[in-house]
Backbone bond lengths (Angstrom), bond angles and torsions (degrees), N, CA, C in turn:
res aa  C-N    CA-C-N  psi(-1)  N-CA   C-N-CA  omega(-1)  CA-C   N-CA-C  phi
1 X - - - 1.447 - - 1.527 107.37 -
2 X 1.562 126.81 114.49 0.867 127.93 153.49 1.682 135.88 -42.26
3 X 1.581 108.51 134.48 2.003 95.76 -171.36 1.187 119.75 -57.61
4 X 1.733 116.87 -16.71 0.877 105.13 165.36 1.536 144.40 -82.17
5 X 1.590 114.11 -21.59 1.516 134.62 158.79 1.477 89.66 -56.41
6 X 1.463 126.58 -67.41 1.622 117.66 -157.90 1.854 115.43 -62.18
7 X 1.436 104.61 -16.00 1.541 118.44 156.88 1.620 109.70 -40.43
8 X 1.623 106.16 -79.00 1.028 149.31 -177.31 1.780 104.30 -34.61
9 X 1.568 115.33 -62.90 1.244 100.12 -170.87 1.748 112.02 -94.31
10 X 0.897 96.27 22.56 1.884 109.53 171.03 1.289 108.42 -104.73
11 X 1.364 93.33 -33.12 2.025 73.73 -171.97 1.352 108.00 -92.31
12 X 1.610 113.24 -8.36 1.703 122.61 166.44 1.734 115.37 -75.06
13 X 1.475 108.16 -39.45 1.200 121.35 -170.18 1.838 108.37 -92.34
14 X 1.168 123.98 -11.61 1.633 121.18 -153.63 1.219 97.11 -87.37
15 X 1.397 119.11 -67.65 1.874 123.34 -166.72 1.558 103.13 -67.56
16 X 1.559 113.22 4.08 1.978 92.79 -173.50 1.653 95.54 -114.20
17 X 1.258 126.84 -8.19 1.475 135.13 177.16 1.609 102.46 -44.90
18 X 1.266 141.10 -45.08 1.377 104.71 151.41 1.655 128.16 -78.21
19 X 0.683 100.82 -27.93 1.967 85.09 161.88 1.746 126.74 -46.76
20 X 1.495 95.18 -22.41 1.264 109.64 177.86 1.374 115.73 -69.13
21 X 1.174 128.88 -63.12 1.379 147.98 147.95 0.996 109.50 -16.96
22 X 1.902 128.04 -53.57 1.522 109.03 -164.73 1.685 114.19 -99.20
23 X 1.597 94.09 3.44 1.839 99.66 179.29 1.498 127.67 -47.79
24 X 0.901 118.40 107.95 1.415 120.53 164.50 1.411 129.39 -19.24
25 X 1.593 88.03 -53.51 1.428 121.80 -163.43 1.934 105.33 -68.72
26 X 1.393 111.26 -42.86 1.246 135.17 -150.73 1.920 85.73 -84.64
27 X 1.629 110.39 -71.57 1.405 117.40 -171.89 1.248 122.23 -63.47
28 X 1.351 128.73 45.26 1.163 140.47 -177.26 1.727 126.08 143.81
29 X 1.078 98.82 158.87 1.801 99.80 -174.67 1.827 120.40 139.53
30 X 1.096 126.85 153.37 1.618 124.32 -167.54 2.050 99.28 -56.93
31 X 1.274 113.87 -58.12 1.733 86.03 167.65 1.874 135.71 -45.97
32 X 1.273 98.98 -25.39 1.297 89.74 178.21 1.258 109.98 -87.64
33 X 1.244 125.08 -30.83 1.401 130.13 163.74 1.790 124.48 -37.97
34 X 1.517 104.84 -63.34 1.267 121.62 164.48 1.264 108.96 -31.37
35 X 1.650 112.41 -60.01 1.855 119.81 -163.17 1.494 96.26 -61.89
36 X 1.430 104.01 -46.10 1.738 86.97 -165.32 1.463 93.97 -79.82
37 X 1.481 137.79 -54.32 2.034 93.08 169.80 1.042 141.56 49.01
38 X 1.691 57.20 -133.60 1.760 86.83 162.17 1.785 135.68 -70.18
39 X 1.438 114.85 -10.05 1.289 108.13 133.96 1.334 137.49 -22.81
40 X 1.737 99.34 -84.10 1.499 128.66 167.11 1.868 100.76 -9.45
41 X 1.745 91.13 -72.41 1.416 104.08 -157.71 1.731 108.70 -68.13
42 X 0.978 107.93 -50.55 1.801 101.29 169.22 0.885 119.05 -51.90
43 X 1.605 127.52 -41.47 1.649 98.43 -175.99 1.108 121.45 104.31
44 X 1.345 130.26 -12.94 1.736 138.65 -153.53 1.334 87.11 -72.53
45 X 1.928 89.94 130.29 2.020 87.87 161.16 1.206 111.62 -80.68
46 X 1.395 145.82 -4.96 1.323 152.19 156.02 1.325 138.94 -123.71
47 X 1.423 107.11 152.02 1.786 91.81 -166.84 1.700 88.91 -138.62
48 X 1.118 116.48 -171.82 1.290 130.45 -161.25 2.121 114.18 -166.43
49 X 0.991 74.95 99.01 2.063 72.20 -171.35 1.801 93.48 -111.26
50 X 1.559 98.82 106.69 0.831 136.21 114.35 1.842 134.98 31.03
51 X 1.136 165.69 113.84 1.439 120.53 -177.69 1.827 124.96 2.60
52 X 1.268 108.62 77.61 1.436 117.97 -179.86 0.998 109.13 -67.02
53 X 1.666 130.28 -28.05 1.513 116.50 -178.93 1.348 100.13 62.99
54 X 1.537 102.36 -160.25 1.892 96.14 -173.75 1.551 129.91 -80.76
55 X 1.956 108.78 22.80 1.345 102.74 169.44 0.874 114.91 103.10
56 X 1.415 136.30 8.50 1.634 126.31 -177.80 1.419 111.25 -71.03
57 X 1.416 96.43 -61.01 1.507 104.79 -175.02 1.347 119.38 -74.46
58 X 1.694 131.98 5.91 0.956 129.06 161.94 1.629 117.58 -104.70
59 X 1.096 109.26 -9.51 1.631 131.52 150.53 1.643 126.15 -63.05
60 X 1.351 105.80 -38.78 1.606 107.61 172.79 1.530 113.03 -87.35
61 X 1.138 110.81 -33.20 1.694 116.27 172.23 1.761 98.06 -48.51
62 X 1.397 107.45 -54.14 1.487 118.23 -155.94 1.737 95.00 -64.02
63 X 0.713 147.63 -27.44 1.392 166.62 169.83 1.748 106.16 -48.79
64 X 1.353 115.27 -20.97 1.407 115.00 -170.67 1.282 123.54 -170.85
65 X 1.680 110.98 -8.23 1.907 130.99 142.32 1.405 115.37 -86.55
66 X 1.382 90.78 141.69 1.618 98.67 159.80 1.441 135.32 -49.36
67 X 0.972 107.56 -63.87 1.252 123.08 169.30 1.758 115.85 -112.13
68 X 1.390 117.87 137.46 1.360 110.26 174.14 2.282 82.29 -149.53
69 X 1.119 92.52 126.48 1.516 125.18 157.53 1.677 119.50 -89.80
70 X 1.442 113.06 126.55 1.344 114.00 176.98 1.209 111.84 -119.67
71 X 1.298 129.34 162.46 1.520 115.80 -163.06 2.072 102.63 173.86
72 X 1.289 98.51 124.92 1.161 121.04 -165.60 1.550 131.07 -118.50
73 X 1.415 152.95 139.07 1.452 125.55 -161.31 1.910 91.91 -83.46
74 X 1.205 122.43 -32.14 1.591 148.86 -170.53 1.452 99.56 -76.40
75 X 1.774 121.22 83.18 1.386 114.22 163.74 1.637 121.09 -28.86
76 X 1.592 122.15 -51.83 1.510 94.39 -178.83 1.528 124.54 -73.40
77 X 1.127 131.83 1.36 1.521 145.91 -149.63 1.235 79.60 -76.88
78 X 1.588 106.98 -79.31 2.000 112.14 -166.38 1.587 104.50 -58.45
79 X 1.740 133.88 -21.83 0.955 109.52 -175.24 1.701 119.43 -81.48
80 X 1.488 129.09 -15.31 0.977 163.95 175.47 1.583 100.20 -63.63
81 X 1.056 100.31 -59.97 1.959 109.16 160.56 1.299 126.01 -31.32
82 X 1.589 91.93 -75.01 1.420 98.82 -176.35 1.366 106.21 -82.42
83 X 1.667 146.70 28.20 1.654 130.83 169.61 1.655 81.06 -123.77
84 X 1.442 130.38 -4.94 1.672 122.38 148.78 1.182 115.19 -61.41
85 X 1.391 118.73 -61.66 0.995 128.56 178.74 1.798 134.87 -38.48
86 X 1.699 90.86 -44.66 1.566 111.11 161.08 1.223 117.93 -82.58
87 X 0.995 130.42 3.80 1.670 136.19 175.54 1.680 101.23 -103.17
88 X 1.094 122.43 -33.82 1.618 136.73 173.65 1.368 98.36 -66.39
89 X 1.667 135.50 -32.17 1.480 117.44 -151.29 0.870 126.20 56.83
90 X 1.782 120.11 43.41 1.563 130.87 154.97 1.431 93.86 -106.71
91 X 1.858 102.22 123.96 1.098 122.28 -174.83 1.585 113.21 -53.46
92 X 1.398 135.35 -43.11 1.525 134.22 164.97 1.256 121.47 -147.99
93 X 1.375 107.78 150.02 1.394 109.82 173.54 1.693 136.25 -134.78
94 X 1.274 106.18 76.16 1.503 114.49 -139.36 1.600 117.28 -58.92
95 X 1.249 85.90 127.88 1.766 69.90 171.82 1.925 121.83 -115.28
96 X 0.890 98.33 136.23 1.752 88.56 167.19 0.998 113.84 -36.30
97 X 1.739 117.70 -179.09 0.907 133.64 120.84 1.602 157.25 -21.00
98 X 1.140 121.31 90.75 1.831 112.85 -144.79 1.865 101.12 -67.17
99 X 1.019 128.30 14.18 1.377 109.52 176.76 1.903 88.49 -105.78
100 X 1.616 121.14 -178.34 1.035 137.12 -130.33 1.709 84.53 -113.14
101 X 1.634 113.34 -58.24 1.072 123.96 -179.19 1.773 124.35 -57.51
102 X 1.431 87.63 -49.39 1.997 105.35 161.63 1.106 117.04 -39.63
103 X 1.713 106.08 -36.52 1.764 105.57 -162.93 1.332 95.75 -93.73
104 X 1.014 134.56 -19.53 1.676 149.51 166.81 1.755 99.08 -52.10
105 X 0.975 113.99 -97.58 1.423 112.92 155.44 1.085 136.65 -2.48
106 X 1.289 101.72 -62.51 1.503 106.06 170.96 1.415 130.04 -89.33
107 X 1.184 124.09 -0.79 1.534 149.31 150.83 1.560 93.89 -62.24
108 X 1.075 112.36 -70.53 1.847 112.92 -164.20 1.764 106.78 -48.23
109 X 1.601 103.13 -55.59 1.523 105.95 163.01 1.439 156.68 -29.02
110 X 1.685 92.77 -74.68 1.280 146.37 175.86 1.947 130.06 -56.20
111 X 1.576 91.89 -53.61 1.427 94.87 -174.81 1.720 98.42 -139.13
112 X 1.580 103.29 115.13 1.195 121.28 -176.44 1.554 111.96 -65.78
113 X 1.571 101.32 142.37 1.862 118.10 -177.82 1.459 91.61 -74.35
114 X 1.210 90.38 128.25 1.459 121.79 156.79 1.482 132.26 -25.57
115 X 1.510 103.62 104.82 2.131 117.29 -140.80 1.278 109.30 109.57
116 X 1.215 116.93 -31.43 1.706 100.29 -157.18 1.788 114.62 -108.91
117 X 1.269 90.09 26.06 1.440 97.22 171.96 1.605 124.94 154.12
């Protein structure tokens, strides 16, 4: 992503990160249903969402994974997450690093390949 696209979807995405949180649309519905599913049925002790937006779906994972990571290109998106998240009474909700490379990093660090923990 160019700085300038990553300009672009922050200053589209930053001031509505709580709107995100209180969407109707977002906190429920047959896709989110599906995801958690098939969650359910896999089993993963960890999950990783992706553009979390305001956290739903990394909030319902957290509900029944071990670990679930949220992570956003829009610093307030994931932060909006995780003060949902603390308003829900899910004890944490970690987030990376908000730059692209950090989260690179901190992937390599952070959350062990698959076997190793």
């Amino acid at each position: 992503m160019s700085e300038e696209q990553k300009a672009r979807v922050q200053a589209q995405f930053g001031p509505s990160a709580a709107a995100y949180v209180a969407s109707a649309g977002h906190a429920a519905g047959p896709d989110l249903e599906q995801l958690l599913a098939w969650g359910r049925k896999r089993a993963a002790a960890r999950v990783l969402d992706i553009a979390t937006g305001g956290g739903h779906t990394a909030l319902a994972f957290s509900r029944f994974t071990p670990s679930v990571v949220a992570i956003h290109p829009t610093p307030p998106m994931p932060q909006a997450a995780r003060d949902f998240a603390v308003a829900e009474h899910v004890a944490s909700l970690p987030l990376p690093p908000p730059d692209f490379v950090g989260f690179l990093r901190w992937c390599v660090l952070e959350v062990p390949r698959r076997g190793q923990g």
